[in-house]
Structures are given as C-alpha cells and as structure tokens.
Backbone as a ProteinNet text record, in pm:
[ID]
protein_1_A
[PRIMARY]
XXXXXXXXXXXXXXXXXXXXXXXXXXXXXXXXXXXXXXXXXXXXXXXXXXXXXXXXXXXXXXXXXXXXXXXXXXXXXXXXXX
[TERTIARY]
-265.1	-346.6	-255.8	-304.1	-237.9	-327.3	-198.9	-289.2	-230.6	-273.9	-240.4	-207.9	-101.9	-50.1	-28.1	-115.3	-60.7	-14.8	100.6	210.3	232	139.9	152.4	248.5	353.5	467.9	407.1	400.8	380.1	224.5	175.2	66.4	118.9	217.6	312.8	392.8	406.8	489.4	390.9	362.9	322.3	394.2	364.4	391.7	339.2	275	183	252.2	222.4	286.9	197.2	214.4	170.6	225.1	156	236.5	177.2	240.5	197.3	161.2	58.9	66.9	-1.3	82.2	39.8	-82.8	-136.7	-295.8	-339.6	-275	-303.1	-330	-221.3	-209.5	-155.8	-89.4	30.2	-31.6	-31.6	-89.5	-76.3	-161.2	-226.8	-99.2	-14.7	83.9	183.5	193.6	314.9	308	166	178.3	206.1	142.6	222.3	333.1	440	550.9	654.5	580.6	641.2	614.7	520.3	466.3	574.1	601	697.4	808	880.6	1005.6	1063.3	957	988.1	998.7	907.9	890.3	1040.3	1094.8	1234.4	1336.4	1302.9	1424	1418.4	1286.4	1271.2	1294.9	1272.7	1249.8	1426.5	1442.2	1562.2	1554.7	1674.4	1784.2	1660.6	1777.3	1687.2	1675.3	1603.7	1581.9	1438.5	1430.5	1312.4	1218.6	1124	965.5	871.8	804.9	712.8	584.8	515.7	385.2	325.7	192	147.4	4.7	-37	-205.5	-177.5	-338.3	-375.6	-485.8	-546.3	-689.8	-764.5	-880.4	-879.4	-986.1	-948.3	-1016.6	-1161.8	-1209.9	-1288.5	-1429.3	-1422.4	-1481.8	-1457.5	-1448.6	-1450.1	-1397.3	-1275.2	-1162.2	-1173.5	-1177	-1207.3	-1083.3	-1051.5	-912.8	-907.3	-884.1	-847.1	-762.9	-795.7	-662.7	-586.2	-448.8	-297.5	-299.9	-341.3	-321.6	-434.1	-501.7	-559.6	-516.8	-569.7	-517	-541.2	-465	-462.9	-619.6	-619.6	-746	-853.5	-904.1	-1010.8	-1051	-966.3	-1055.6	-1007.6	-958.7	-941.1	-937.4	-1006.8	-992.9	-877.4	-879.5	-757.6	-766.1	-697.4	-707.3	-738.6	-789.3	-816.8	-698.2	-731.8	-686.9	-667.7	-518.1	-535.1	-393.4	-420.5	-352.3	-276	-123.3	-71.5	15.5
481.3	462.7	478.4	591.9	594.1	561.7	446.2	405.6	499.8	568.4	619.2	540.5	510.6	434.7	488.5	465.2	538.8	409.9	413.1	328.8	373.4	282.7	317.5	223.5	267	192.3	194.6	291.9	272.2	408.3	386.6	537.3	650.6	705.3	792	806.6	713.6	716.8	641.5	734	693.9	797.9	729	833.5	768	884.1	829.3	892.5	775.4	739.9	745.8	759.6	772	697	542	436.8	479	448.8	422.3	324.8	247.9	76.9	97.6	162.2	144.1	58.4	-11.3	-69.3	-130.1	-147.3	-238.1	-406.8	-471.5	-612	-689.3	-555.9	-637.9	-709.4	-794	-824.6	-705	-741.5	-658.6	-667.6	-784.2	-773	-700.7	-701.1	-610.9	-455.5	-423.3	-241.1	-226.8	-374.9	-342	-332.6	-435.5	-432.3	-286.5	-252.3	-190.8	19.8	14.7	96.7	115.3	-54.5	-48.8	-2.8	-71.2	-55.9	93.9	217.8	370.9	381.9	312.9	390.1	304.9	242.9	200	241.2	340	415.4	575	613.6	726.2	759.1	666.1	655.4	644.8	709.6	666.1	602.5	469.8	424.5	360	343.2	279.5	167.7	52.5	-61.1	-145.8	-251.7	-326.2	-355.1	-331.9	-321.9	-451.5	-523.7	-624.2	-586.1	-588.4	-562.3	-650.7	-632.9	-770.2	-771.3	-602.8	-598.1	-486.5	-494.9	-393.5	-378	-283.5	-242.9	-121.8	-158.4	-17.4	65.6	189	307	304.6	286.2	335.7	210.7	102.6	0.2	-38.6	45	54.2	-109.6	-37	-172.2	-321.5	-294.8	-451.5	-471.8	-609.2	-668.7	-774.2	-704.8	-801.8	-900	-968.1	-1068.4	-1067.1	-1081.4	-1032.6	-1092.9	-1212.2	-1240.1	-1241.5	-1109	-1053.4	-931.4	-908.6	-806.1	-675.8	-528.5	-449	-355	-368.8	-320.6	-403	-505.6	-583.3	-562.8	-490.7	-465.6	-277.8	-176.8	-71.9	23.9	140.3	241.9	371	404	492.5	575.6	657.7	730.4	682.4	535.7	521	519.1	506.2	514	381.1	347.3	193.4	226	107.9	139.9	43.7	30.9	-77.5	-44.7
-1348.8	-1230.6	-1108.2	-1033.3	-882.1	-740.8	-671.9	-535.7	-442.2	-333.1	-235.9	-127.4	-67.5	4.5	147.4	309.2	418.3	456.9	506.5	582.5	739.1	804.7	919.9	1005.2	1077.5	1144.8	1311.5	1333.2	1483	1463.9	1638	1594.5	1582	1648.6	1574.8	1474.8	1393.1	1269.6	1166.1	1059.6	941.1	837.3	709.1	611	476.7	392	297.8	126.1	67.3	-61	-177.8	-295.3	-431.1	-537.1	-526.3	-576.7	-719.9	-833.2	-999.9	-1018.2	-1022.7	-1086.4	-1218.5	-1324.2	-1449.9	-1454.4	-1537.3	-1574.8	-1448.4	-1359.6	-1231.5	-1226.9	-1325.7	-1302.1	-1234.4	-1120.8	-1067.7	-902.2	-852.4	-731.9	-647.7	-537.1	-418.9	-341.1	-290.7	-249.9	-281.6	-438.9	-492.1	-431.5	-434.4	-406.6	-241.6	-143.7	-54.7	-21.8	-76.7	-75.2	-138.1	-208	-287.6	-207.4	-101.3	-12	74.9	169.8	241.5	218.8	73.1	10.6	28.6	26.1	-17.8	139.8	207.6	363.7	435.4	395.6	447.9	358.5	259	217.2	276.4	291.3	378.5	518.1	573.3	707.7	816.1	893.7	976.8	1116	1126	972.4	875.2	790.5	666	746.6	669.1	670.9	580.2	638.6	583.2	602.5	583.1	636.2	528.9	625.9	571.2	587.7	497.5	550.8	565	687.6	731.6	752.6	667.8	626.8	549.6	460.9	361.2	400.5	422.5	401.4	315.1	245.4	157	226.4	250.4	338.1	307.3	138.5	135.3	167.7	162.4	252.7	389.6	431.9	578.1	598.5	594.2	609.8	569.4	447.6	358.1	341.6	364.8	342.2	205.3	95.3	10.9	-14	-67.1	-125.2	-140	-154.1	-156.7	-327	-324.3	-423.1	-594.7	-580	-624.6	-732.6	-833.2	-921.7	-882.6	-866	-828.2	-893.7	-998.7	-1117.7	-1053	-1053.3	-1011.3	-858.5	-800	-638.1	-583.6	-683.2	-666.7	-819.5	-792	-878.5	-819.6	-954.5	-937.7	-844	-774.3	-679.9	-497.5	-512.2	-408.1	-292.1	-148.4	-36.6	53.3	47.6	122.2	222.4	326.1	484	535	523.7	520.7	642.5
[MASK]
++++++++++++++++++++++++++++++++++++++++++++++++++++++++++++++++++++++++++++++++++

C-alpha cells in the first residue's frame, strides 16, 4: 500500500513523496513523520522538519487522528498534505 505524501514547507516550497506503509498498521503520525524525514534529507540544508498537520485531499480536508491506524482511515493510493 502506497500513501502519496505533498509536504508543503512554505507556499513556495513543497515536494511530494511516495511513502510504502506495507499493510498500513503503522499510526497516522508515523507516515507523517516519516514524509518529513525524506523532505529534510532532500531539501537544502538538510535538517528537521515536524509536522504539525495532516490532511487527506480527498475529504476535503479531513484531519484525522494521529493516533489512528494508517489502513482504517486511507486506501491505497490516496493523497494527504502535511
């Protein structure tokens, strides 16, 4: 199962990702974190990025739970905006 991840930093700087969350058990937080993690190894300088929202595109900006299972509030392919 792949989430599509856009990581938006500023309105000029985003960049969008193709996270794997195998079966999707891992919390809602994890894929954000784990969004940021690539966009502060890409990005110059590196550094560390927190994320401090998720929203999924295709509910017109529903904010789930962080602490929620990745499978139980998204199907594969979907589009979320951190």
């Amino acid at each position: 199962m792949k989430i599509v991840c856009h990581v938006r930093a500023t309105e000029m700087l985003s960049r969008t990702y193709e996270v794997e969350v195998g079966n999707g058990t891992q919390f809602i937080s994890w894929l954000a974190m784990t969004a940021c993690l690539q966009f502060g190894q890409d990005h110059y300088p590196n550094g560390i990025y927190v994320p401090t929202l998720l929203t999924k595109n295709k509910d017109d900006g529903d904010v789930p739970h962080p602490r929620n299972r990745i499978k139980e509030e998204m199907e594969d392919g979907d589009h979320v905006t951190i």
